[in-house]
N, C-alpha and C positions, 0 to 999 in steps of 0.2 A: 504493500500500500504506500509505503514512502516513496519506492520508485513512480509508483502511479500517481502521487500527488503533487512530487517534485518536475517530473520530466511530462506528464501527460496534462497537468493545468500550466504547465507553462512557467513554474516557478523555478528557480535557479541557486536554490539553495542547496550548500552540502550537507552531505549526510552525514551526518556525529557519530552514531553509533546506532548499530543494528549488526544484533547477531545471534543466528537462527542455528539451535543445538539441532543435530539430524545425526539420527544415529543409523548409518549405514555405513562402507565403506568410501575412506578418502575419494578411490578409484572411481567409484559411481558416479560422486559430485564432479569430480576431473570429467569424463565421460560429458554428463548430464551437461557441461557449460559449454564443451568444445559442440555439442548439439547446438546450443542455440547461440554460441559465437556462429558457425559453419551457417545459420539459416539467418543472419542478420538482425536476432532478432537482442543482444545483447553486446556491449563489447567489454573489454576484461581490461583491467586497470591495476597492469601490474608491481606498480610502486605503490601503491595502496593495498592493492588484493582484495579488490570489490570488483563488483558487475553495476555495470551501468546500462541502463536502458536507451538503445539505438533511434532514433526518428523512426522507421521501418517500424520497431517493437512497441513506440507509444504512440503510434497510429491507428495498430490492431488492439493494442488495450482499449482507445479511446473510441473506435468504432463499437467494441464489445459489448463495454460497459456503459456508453454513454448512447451510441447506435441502436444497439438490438438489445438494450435493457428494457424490460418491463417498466410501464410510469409508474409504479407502487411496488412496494413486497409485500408477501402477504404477510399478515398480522400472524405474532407464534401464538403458539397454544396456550401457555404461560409464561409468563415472567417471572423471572427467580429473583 
């Protein structure tokens, strides 16, 4: 969501800190980036060692979510 908020409204702020525990191996996530380096849809920032979100990739976010989104959600069941 920080990538979508920063890169897909058009805001230009850096990211401080965000970091997402994934308990799989290293190799997957290497795997899983060089995917969406290879399809355009991220690029790899590696003096930081973050993912950035491409033009290409907060286009297709922004058609998604703000395109083919529903104009409401539905209401949950309850609230906790």
């Amino acid at each position: 969501m920080i990538l979508y908020r920063n890169r897909v409204k058009g805001r230009r702020t850096p990211l401080i800190a965000l970091v997402i525990e994934l308990e799989c191996p290293a190799r997957d996530i290497e795997d899983a980036i060089a995917v969406l380096v290879d399809v355009n849809l991220v690029t790899w920032c590696p003096r930081r060692h973050f993912l950035r979100l491409t033009e290409h990739g907060a286009e297709l976010v922004r058609e998604y979510f703000l395109d083919d989104a529903p104009l409401s959600l539905p209401e949950p069941d309850c609230i906790a």
